[in-house]
C-alpha distance (Angstrom), angle and dihedral (degrees) to the residues before:
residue distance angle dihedral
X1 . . .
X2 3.74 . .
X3 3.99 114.8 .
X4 3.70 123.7 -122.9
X5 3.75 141.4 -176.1
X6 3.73 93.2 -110.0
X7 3.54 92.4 61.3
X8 3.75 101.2 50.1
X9 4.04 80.7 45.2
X10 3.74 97.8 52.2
X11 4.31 87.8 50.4
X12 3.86 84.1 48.1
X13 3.35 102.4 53.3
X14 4.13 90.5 49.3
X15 3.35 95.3 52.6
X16 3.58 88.9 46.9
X17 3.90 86.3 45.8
X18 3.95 94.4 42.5
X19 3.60 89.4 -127.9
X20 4.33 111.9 131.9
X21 3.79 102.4 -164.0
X22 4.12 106.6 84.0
X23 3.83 117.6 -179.9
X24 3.96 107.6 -150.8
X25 3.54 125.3 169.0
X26 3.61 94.4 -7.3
X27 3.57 100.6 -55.9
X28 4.21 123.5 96.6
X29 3.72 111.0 -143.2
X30 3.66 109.5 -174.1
X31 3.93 112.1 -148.4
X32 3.85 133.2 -150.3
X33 3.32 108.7 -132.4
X34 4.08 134.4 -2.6
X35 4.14 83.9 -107.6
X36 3.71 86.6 60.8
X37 4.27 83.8 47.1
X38 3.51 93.6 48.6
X39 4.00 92.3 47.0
X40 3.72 90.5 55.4
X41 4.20 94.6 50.3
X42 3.75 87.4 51.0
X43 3.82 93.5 41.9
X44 3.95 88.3 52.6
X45 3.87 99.5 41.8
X46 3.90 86.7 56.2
X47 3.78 87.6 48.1
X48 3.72 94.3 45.3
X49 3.91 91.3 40.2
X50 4.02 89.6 51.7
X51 3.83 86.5 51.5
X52 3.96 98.3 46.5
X53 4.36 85.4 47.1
X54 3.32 113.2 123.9
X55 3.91 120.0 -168.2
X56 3.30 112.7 -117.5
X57 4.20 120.0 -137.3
X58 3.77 119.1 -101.4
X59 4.17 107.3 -101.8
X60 3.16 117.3 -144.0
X61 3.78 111.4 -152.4
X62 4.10 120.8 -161.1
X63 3.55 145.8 -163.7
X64 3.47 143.4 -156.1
X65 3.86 120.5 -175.5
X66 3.84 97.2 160.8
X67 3.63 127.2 -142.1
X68 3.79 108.1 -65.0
X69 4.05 99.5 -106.4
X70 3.54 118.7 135.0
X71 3.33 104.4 -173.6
């Protein structure tokens, strides 16, 4: 199951409501405690964060100091 926005939103807004029974995706999983609530956000915004990484390019970073004349 892909992770979206809403569903990291709909587990926010019960904790922030107290409420432990979430419906996301169609299905109502009733927690037991807002630790368990909170656990789940922060196990889906990893999820959804590893899913929305993008690899970033290889930089190559260079230098030039020149040879030491002054002339």
């Amino acid at each position: 199951m892909a992770v979206t926005e809403a569903d990291i939103n709909a587990l926010t807004s019960a904790i922030a409501s107290g409420e432990r029974q979430v419906t996301m995706g169609g299905r109502t999983v009733t927690y037991r405690s807002i630790a368990d609530l909170i656990l789940a956000r922060d196990t889906l915004q990893r999820e959804l964060n590893t899913q929305n990484a993008v690899a970033r390019p290889k930089q190559a970073k260079l230098y030039y100091a020149g040879r030491g004349y002054d002339r």
